[in-house]
C-alpha positions as CSV (number, residue, x, y, z in Angstrom):
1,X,-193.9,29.2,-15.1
2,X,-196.7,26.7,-13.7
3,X,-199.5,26.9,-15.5
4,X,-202.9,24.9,-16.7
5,X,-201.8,25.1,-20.4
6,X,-203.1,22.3,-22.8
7,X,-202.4,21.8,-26.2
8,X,-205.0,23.0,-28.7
9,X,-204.4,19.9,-31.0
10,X,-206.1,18.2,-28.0
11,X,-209.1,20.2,-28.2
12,X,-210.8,19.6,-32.2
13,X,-213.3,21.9,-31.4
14,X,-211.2,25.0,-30.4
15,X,-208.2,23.9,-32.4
16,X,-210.5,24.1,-36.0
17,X,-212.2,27.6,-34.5
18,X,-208.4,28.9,-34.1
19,X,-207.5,27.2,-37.8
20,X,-210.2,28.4,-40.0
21,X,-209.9,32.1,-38.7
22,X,-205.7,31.4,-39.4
23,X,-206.8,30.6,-42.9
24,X,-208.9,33.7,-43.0
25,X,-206.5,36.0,-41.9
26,X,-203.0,34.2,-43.9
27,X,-201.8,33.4,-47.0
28,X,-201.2,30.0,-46.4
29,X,-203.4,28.4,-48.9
30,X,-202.3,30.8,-51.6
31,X,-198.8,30.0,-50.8
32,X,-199.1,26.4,-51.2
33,X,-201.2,26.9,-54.1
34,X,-198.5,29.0,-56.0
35,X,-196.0,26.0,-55.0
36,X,-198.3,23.8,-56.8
37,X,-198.9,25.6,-59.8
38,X,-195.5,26.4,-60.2
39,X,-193.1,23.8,-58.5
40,X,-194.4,21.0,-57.9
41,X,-195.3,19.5,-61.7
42,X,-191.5,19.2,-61.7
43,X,-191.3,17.1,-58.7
44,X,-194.2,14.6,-59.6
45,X,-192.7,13.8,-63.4
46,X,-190.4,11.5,-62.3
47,X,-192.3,9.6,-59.7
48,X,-193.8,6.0,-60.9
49,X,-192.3,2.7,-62.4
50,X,-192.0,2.3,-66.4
51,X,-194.9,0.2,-67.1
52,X,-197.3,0.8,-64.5
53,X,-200.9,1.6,-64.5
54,X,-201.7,3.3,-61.5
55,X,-200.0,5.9,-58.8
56,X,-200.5,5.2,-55.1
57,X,-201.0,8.6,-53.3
58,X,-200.8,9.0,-49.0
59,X,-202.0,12.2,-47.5
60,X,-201.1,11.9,-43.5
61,X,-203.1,14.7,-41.8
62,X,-205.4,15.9,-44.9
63,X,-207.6,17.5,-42.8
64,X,-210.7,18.1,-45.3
65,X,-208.8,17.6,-48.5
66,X,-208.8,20.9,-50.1
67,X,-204.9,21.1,-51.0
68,X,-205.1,17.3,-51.6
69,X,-207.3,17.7,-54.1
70,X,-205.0,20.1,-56.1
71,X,-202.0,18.0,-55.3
72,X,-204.2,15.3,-57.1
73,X,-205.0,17.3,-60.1
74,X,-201.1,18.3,-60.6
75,X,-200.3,14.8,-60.8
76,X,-202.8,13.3,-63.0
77,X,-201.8,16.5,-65.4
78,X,-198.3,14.9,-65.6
79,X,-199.5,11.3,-65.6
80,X,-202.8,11.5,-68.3
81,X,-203.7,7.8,-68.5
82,X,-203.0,6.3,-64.7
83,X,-205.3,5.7,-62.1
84,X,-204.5,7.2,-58.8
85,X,-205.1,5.5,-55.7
86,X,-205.2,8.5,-52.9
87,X,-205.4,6.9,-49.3
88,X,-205.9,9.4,-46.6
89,X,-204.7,9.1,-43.0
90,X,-206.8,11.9,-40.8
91,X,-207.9,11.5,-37.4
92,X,-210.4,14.5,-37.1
93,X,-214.2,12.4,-37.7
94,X,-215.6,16.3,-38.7
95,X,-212.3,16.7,-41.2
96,X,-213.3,13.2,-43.0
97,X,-216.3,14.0,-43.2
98,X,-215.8,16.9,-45.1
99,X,-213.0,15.5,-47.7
100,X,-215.6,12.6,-48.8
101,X,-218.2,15.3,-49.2
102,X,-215.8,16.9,-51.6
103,X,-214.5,13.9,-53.3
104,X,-218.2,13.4,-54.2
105,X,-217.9,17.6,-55.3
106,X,-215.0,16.9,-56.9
107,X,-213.8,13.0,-58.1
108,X,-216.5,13.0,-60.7
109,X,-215.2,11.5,-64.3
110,X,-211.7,10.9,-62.4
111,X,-209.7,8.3,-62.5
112,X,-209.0,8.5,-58.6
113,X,-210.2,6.1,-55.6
114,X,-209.7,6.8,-51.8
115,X,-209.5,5.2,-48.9
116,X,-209.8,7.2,-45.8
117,X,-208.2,5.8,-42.3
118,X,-209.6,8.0,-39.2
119,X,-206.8,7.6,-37.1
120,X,-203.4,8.7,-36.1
121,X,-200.4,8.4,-37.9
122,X,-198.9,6.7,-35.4
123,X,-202.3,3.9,-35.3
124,X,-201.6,3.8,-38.9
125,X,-197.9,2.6,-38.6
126,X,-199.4,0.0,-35.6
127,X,-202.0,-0.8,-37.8
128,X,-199.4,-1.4,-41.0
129,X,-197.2,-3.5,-38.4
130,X,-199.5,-5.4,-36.6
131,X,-200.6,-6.6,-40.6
132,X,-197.4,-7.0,-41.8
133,X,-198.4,-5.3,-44.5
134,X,-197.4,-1.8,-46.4
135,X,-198.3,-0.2,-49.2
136,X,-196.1,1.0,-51.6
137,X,-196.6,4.8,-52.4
138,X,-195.2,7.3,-55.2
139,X,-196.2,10.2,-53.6
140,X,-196.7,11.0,-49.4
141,X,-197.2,14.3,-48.6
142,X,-196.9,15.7,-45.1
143,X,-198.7,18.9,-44.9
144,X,-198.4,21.0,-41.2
145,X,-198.9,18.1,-39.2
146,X,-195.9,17.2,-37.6
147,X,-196.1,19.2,-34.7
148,X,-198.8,16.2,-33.3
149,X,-196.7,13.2,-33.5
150,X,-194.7,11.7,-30.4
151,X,-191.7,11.4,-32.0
152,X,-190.4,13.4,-35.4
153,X,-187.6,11.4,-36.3
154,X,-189.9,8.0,-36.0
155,X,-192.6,9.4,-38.2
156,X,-190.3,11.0,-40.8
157,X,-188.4,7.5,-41.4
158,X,-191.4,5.4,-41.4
159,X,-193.4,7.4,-43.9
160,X,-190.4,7.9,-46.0
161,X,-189.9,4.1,-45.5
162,X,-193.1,3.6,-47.8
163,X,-192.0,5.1,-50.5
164,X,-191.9,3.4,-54.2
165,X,-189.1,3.2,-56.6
166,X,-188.6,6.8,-57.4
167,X,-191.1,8.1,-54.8
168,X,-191.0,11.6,-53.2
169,X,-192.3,12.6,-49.9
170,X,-193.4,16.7,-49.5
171,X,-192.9,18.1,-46.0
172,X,-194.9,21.2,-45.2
173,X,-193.6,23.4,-42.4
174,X,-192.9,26.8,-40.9
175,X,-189.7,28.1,-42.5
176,X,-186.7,28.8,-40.4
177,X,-186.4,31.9,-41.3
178,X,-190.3,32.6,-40.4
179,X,-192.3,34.0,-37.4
180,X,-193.4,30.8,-35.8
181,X,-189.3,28.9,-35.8
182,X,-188.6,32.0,-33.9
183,X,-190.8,32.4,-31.4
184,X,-191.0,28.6,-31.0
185,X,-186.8,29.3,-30.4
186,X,-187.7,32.0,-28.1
187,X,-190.4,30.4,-25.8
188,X,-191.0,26.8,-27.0
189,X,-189.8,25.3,-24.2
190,X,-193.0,26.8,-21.8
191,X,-195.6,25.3,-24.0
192,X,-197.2,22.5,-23.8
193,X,-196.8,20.7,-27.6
194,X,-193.1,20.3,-28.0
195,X,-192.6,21.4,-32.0
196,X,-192.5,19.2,-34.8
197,X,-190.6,21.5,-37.2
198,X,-187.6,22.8,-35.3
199,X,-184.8,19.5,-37.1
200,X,-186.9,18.3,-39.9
201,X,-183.8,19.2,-41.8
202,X,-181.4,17.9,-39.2
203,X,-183.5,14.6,-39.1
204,X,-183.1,14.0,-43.3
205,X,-179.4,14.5,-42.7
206,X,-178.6,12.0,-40.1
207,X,-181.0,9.4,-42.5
208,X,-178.8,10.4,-45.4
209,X,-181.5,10.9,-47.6
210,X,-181.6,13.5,-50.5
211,X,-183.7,16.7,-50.5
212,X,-184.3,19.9,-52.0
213,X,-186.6,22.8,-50.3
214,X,-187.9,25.2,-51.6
215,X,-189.0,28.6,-49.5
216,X,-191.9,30.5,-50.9
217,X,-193.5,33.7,-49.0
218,X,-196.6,33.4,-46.8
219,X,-198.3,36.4,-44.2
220,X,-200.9,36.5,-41.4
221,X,-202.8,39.6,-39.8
222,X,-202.0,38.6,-36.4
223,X,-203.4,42.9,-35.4
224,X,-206.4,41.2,-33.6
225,X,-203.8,39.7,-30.8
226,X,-203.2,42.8,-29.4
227,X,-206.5,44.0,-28.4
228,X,-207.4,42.7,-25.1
229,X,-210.1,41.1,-24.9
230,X,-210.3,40.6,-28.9
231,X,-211.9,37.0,-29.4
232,X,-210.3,36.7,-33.0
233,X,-206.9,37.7,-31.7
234,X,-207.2,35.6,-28.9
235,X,-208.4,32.1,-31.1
236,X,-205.0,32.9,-33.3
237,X,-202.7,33.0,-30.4
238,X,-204.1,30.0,-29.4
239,X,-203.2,28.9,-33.3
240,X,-199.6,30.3,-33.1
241,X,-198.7,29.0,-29.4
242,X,-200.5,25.9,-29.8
243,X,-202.3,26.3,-26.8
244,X,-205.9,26.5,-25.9
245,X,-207.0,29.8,-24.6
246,X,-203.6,30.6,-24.3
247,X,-204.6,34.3,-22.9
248,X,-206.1,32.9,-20.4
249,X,-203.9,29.9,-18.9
250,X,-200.9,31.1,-19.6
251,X,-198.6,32.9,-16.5
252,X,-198.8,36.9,-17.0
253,X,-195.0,36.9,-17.4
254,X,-195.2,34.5,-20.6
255,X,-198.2,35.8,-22.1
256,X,-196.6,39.5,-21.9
257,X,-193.0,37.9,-23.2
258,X,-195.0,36.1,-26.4
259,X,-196.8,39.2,-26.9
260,X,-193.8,41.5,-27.2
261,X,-192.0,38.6,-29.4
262,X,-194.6,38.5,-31.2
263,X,-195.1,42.4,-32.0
264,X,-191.4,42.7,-33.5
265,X,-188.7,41.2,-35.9
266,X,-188.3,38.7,-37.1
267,X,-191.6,37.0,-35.9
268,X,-193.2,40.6,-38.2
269,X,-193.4,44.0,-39.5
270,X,-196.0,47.0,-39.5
271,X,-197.7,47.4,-42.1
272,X,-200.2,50.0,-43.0
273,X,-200.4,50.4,-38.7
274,X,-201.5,46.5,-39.0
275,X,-199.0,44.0,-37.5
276,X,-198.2,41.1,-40.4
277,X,-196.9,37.9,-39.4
278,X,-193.9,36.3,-41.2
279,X,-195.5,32.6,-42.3
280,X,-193.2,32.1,-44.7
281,X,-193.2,28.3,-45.4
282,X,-191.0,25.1,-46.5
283,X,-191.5,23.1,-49.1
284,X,-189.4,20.3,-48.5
285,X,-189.3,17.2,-51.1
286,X,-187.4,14.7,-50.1
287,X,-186.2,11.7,-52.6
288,X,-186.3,7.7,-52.0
């Protein structure tokens, strides 16, 4: 199956068109929401050292800081009195921009500084190495973004290598049970971007490392897809394959294959005559 397929992650432009019509159209940001509200105070109450005065905080991939920013408020609830250092590790220039607008919005009268690092995570590993230095963090959190490193296993143990006495790292990803695991099962192996969440799990076995996920319910409208010609559908199949205008690079044969994946069980179900896309997600905290 020759084709001219690119990754979307290499395109910001079409990539964020594809993501913020994905937002529009799933319950993504309610899902993590409701695992913030509801799950995550638990994990945060332990992290720190007795006697300390502040909390180190990494987001890698925080895109424009929206979730980071609720992350933030969850654990300053369960730490009143600290100062929270949140450093950010994003390489979009458009997505910083946008998370120190809202820090301005939103860090009023907190305790909170930032540091912002546009770059990959892999230049911010070089970057740590080529310094010889590392900070120490309580809290990483890895949020949809492993799908753009080179290497899964690399990035997992060096992030997790950061971690502070009784620090927690939060993985973010498509559930295995969800649309997106199985279609990426089904057809991964014609796209372009090689996925990032299929042996997350098998990954924190081999490193022996203890972790506990959690799987909370997420959906996405996906009816557009199936009307040719539909621009919306077309930008979130481009979001779901990872590939820029999938519809039209991809061979006939695999676009027709995706399509009829798509359509059906387990990647989703009819639903008052619309098509709904399992999201469901992983929330996977994993200990120091």
């Amino acid at each position: 199956m020759e084709s001219s397929m690119k990754a979307l992650s290499s395109d910001f432009g079409l990539y964020f068109k594809s993501f913020n019509l994905f937002i529009e159209r799933s319950t993504e940001h309610q899902c993590m929401e409701k695992f913030i509200d509801e799950n995550l105070p638990d994990v945060v109450t332990s992290i720190g050292k007795k006697g300390v005065s502040s909390l180190n905080v990494l987001g890698v991939g925080s895109g424009s800081g929206e979730i980071d920013f609720e992350i933030l408020g969850k654990i300053q609830s369960k730490h009143p009195g600290l100062s929270i250092h949140n450093e950010v590790v994003e390489p979009n220039p458009n997505q910083i921009t946008k998370y120190k607008d809202l820090a301005k919005e939103k860090a009023q009268g907190l305790n909170i500084s930032f540091t912002w690092n546009q770059m990959r995570s892999e230049e911010y590993e070089k970057q740590n190495k080529e310094r010889k230095e590392s900070r120490k963090f309580d809290f990483i959190h890895m949020i949809q973004m492993l799908y753009f490193v080179q290497s899964v296993p690399d990035t997992i143990k060096y992030f997790h290598s950061l971690l502070e006495t009784n620090g927690k790292l939060l993985i973010i990803q498509p559930s295995g049970d969800g649309g997106c695991h199985s279609l990426w099962n089904k057809a991964g192996s014609y796209f372009p971007t090689k996925s990032g969440f299929l042996g997350v799990q098998k990954v924190l076995d081999e490193m022996r490392v203890k972790y506990q996920i959690y799987e909370l319910p997420s959906d996405m409208d996906i009816t557009e897809c199936f009307i040719e010609g539909n621009e919306n559908g077309e930008r979130l199949l481009d979001f779901i394959t990872d590939v820029a205008d999938f519809g039209k690079t991809a061979p006939p044969d695999l676009k027709a294959e995706v399509l009829r994946y798509l359509r059906h069980p387990p990647c989703s179900r009819v639903e008052n005559e619309k098509i709904i896309f399992n999201n469901d997600l992983y929330f996977i905290v994993v200990d120091n």
